[in-house]
N, C-alpha and C positions, 0 to 999 in steps of 0.2 A: 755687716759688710754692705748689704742694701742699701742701708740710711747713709752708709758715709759715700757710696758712689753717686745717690739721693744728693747730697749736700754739696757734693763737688760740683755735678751739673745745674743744680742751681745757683750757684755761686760763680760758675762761666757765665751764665745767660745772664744773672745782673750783672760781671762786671763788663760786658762785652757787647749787651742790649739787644735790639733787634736786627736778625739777619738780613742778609743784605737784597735776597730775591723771595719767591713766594714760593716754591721749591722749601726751602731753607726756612722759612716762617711756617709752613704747613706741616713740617715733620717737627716742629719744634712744636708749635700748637697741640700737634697730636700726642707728642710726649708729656705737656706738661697737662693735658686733658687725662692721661691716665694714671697721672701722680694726684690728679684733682687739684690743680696748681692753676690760679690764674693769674695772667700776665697780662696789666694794665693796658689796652689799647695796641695791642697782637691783631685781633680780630679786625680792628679798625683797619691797622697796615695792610692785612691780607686782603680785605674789600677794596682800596683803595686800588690795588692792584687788577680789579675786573676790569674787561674788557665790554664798549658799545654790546656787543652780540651774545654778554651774557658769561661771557668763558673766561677764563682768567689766563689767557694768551696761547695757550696751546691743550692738546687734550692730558699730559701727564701733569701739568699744573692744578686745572681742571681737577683732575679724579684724587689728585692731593688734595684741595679745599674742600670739595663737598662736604667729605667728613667730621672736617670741623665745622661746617656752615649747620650741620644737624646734632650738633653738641655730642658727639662719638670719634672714634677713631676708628682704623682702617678695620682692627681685627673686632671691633665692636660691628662694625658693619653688618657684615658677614653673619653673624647670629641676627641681624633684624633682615637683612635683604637675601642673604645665600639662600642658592637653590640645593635642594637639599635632594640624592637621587637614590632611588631607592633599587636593591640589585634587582636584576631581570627587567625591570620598565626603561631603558636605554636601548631602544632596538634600532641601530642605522642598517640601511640597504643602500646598496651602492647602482 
């Protein structure tokens, strides 16, 4: 069942190409980064879409690209970057 839902969404993104904002480019990036699927000149589109100040126009666009600018996805992240807390060492005071 995997491979045929596999095949179906690859068979959308060729016949349908690339989506239309970077939002939409970066979850698709991310999806087909976890298939290990690469999609000729994706990457390019998404850069394209940076901003002078570095950002790719807002900050939830932003924290969608990163992940694929460091060849990971979102939940791959998380194992290289997550803070990881351990019980009792969380002490707030108010």
């Amino acid at each position: 069942m995997y491979d045929s839902i596999k095949m179906e969404f690859l068979r959308n993104v060729k016949v349908h190409g690339f989506p239309g904002n970077v939002y939409e480019a970066a979850l698709l990036a991310q999806a087909l980064q976890e298939l290990k699927i690469t999609f000729a000149g994706l990457t390019d589109f998404i850069l394209k879409q940076q901003q002078a100040d570095g950002s790719f126009g807002d900050i939830l666009s932003t924290y969608l690209v990163l992940p694929i600018l460091a060849g990971r996805n979102l939940a791959q992240m998380n194992h290289y970057c997550g803070q990881r807390s351990t019980p009792g060492t969380n002490k707030f005071s108010i």
